[in-house]
MITIPA-120533 format. One record per residue (C-alpha): residue number from 1; x, y, z. Coordinates in steps of 0.5 Angstrom, whole numbers, padded with zeros to 4 digits, m for minus. Layout:
BEGIN
+------+-------+-------+-------+
! zaba !    c1 !    c2 !    c3 !
+------+-------+-------+-------+
!  NUM !     X !     Y !     Z !
...
+------+-------+-------+-------+
END
This chain:
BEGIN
+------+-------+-------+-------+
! zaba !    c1 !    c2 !    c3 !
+------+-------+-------+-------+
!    1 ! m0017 !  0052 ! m0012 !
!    2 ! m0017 !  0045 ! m0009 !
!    3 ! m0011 !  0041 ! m0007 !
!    4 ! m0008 !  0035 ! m0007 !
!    5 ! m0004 !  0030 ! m0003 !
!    6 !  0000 !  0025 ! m0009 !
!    7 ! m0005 !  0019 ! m0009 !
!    8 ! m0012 !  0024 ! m0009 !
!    9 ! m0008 !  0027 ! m0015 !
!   10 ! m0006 !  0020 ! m0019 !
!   11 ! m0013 !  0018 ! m0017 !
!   12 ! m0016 !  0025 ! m0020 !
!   13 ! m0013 !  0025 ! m0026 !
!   14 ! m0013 !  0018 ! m0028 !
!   15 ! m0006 !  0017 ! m0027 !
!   16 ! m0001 !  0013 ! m0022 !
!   17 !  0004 !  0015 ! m0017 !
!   18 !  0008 !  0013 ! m0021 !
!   19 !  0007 !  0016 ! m0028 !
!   20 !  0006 !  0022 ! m0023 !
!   21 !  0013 !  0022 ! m0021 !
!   22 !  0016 !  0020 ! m0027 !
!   23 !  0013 !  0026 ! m0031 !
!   24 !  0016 !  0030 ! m0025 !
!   25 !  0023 !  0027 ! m0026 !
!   26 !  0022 !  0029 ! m0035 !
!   27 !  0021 !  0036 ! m0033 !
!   28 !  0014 !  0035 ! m0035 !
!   29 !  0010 !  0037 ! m0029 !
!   30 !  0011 !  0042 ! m0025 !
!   31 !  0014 !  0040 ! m0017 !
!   32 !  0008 !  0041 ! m0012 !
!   33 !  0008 !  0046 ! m0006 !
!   34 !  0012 !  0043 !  0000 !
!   35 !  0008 !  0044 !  0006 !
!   36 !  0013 !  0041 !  0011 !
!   37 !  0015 !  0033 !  0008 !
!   38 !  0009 !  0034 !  0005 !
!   39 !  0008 !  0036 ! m0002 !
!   40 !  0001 !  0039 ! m0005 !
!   41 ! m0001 !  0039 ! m0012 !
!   42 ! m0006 !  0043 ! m0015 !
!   43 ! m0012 !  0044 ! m0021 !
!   44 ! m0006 !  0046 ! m0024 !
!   45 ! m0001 !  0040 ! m0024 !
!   46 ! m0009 !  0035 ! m0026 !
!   47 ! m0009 !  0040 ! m0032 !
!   48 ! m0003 !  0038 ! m0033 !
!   49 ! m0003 !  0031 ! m0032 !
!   50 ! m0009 !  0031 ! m0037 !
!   51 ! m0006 !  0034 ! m0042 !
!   52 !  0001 !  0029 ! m0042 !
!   53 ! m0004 !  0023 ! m0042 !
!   54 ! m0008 !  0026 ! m0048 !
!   55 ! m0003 !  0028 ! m0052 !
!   56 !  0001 !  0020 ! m0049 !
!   57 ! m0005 !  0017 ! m0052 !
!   58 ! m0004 !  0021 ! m0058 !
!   59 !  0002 !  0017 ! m0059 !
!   60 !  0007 !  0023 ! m0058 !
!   61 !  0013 !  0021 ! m0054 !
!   62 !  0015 !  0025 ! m0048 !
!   63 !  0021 !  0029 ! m0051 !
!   64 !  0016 !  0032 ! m0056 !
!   65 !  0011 !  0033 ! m0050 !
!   66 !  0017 !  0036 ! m0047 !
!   67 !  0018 !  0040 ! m0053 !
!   68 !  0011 !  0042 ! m0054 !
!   69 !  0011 !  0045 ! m0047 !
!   70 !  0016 !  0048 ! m0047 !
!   71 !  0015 !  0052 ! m0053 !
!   72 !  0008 !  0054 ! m0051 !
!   73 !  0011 !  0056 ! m0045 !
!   74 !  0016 !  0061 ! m0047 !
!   75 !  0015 !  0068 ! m0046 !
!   76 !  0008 !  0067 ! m0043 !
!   77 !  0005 !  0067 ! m0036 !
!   78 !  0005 !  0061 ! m0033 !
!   79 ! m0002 !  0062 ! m0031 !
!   80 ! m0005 !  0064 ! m0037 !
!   81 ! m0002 !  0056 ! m0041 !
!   82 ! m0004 !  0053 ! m0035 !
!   83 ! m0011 !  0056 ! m0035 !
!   84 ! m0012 !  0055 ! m0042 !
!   85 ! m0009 !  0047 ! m0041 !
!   86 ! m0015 !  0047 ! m0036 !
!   87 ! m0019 !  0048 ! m0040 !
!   88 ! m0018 !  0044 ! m0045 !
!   89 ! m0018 !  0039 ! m0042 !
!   90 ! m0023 !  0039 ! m0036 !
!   91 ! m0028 !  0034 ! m0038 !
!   92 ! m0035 !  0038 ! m0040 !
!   93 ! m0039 !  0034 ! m0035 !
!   94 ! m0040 !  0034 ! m0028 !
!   95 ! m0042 !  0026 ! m0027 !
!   96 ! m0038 !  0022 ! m0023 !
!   97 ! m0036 !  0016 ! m0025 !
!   98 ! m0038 !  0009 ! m0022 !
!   99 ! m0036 !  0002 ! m0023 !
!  100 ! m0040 ! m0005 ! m0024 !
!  101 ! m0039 ! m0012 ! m0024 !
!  102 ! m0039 ! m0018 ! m0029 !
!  103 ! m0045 ! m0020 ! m0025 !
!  104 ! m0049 ! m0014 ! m0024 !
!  105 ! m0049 ! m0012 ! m0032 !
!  106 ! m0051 ! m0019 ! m0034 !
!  107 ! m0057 ! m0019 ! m0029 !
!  108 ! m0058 ! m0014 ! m0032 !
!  109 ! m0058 ! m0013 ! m0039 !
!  110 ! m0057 ! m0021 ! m0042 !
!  111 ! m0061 ! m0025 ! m0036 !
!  112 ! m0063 ! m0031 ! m0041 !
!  113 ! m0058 ! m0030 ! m0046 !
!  114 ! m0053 ! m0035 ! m0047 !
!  115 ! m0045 ! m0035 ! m0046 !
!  116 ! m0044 ! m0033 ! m0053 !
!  117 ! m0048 ! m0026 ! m0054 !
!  118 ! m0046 ! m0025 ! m0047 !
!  119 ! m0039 ! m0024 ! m0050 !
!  120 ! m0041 ! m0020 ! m0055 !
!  121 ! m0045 ! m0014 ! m0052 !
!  122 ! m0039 ! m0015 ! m0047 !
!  123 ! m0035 ! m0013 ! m0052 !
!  124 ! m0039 ! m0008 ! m0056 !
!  125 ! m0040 ! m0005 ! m0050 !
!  126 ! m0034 ! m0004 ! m0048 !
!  127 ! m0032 ! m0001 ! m0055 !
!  128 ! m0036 !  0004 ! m0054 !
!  129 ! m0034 !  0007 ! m0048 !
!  130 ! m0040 !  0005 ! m0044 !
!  131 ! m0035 !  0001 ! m0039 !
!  132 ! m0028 !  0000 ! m0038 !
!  133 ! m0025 ! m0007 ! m0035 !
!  134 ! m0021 ! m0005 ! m0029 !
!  135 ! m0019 ! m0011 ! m0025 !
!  136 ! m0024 ! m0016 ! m0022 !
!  137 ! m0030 ! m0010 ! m0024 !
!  138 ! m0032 ! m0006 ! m0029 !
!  139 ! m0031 !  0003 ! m0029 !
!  140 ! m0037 !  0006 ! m0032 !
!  141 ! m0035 !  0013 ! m0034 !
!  142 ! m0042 !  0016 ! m0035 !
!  143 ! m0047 !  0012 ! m0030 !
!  144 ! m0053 !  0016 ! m0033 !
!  145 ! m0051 !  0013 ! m0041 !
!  146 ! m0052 !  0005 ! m0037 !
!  147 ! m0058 !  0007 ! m0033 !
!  148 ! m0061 !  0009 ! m0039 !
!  149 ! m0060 !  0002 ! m0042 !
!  150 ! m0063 ! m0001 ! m0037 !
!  151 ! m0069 !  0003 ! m0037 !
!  152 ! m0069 !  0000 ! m0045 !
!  153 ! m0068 ! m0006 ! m0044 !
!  154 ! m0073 ! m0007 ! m0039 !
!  155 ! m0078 ! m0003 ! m0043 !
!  156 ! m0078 ! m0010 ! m0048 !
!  157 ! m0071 ! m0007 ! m0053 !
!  158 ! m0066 ! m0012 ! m0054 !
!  159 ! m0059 ! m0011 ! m0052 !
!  160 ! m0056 ! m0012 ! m0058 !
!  161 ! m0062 ! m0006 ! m0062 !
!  162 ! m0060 ! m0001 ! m0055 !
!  163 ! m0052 ! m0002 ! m0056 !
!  164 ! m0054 ! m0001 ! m0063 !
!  165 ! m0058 !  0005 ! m0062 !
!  166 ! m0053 !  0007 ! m0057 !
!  167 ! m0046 !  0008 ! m0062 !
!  168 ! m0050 !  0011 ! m0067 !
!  169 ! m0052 !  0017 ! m0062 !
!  170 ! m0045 !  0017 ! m0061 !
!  171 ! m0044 !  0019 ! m0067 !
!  172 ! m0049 !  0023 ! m0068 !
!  173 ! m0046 !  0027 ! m0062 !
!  174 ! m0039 !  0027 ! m0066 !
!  175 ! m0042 !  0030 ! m0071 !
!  176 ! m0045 !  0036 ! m0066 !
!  177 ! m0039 !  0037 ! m0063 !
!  178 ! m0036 !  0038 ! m0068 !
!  179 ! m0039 !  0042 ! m0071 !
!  180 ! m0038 !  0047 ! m0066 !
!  181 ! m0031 !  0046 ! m0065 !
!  182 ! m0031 !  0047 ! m0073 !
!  183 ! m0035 !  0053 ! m0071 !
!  184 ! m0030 !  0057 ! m0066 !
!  185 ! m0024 !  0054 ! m0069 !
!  186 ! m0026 !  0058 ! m0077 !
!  187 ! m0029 !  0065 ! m0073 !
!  188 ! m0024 !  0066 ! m0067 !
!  189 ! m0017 !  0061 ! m0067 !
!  190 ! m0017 !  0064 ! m0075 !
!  191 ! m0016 !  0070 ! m0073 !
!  192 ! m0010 !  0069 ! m0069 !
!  193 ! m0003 !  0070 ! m0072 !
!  194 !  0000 !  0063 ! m0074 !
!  195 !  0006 !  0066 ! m0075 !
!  196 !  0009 !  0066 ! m0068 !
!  197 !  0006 !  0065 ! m0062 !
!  198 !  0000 !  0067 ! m0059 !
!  199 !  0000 !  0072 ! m0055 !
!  200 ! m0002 !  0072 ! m0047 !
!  201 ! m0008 !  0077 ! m0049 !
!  202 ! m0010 !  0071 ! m0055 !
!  203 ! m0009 !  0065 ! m0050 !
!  204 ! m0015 !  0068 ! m0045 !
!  205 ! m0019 !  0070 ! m0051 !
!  206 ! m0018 !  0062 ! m0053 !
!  207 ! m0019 !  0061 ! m0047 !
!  208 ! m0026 !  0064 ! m0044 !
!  209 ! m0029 !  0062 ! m0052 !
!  210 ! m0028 !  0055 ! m0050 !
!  211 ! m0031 !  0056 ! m0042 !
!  212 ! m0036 !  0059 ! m0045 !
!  213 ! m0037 !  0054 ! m0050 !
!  214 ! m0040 !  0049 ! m0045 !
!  215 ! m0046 !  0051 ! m0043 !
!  216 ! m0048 !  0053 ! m0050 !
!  217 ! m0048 !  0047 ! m0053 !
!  218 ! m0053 !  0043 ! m0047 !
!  219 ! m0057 !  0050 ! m0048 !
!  220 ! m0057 !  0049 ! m0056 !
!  221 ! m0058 !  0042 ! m0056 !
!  222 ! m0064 !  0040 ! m0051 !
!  223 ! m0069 !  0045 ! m0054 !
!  224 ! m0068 !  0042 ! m0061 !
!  225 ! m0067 !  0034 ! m0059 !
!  226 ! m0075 !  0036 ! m0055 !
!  227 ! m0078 !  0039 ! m0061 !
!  228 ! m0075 !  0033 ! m0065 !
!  229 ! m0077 !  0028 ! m0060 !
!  230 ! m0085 !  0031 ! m0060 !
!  231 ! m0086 !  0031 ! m0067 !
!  232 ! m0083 !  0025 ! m0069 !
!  233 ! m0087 !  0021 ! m0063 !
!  234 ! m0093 !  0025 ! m0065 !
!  235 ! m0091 !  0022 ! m0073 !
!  236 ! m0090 !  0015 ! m0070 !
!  237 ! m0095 !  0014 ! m0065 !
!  238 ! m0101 !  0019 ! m0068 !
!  239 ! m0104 !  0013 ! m0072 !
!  240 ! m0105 !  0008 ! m0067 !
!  241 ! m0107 !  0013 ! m0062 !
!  242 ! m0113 !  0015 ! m0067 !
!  243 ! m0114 !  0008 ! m0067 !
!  244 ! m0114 !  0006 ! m0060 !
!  245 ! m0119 !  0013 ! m0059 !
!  246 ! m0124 !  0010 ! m0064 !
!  247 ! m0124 !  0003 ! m0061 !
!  248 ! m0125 !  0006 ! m0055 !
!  249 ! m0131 !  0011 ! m0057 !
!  250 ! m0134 !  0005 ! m0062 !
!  251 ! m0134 !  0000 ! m0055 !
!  252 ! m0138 !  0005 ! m0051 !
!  253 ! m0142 !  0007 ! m0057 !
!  254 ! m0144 ! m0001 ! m0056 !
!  255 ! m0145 !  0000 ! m0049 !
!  256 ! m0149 !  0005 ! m0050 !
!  257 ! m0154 !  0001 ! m0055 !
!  258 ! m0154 ! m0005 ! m0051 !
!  259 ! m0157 ! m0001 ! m0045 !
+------+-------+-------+-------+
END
């Protein structure tokens, strides 16, 4: 299990030191492990930490999260809520966010573009969630999503026409990820008992459902998104690649005459 000094943990968690010891200071975060003067956090503290600014973003106060916690706690082992809280809130995706500064994404995705449209796709984007302000730069949570943007723009597509695509495949997603969620939320958490609190058996279950949900749903949706992709590129371009095959054929067909 990794372990964390304060500052890695605040910067792990997307947090601060400060919050990190407030939380502390509420009963909400467990105290780390003293090595010496030094204090040590573990997986277990960033899971923690995850879920408290969750549920903060979700307009709960902390004496409800304080409350939530605790009740969730009571009669459990420890280690099993944590480990369940680690799992539900780990993100599904291994890449490591990057940063990017106002010059670079307009060199980038609005060269010629005047102030105004610059603005407005700054805006947008930001909206989506591809970049996120953080002082003098910008932090890009999914270096790969940008990458992909840039790769279209260059091909020719308008930046509008790319954010535009982009927010609609992002709702797309919403719609496939809930349906899974939905899925296992109707065959598994229905069968638990609403009435009390979940036992320790009850929260493994939950928890290794959704572990092994991760894998599952990139397996499921990359085959699907190829085969989509190959009919609708063979739908689309199949005509004008007749006709460029038929142009080609007539020319040489020519050549040959004149010859």
């Amino acid at each position: 299990m990794a372990e964390y000094r304060i500052d890695d943990l605040a910067h792990a968690a997307g947090s601060t030191v400060r919050n990190i010891r407030a939380y502390q200071d509420r009963g909400l975060l467990p105290p780390p492990r003293l090595e010496g003067r030094v204090g040590l956090y573990d997986d277990t503290h960033l899971a923690r930490l995850r879920l408290i600014g969750k549920l903060l973003g979700r307009g709960y106060t902390f004496a409800i999260i304080k409350d939530l916690i605790g009740a969730w706690e009571t009669g459990k082992d420890v280690s099993e809520v944590l480990g369940l809280e680690k799992v539900l809130t780990d993100p599904w995706s291994d890449e490591i966010p990057g940063t990017v500064t106002l010059e670079e994404l307009v060199a980038t995705f609005n060269p010629n573009a005047d102030e105004e449209t610059v603005v407005r796709n700054l805006e947008r984007t930001i909206e989506l969630g591809l970049i996120e302000p953080e002082g003098d730069h910008y932090r890009v949570p999914s270096p790969r999503l940008l990458h992909v943007g840039a790769e279209l723009v260059a091909a020719g597509i308008p930046t509008d026409s790319v954010l535009t695509i982009a927010a609609q495949i992002r709702d797309d997603c919403d719609v496939i990820a809930g349906r899974f969620v939905n899925l296992v939320y109707d065959h598994v958490f229905t069968r638990l008992n609403t009435e009390a609190a979940p036992t320790s058996d009850e929260v493994s279950e939950i928890a290794a459902v959704v572990r092994r949900m991760r894998p599952l749903v990139k397996m499921v949706v990359d085959p699907f998104i190829a085969r989509a992709m190959e009919v609708r590129v063979q739908a689309a371009l199949g005509t004008q690649l007749e006709t460029i095959r038929d142009h080609l054929v007539a020319e040489a067909e020519a050549e040959a005459a004149g010859a």
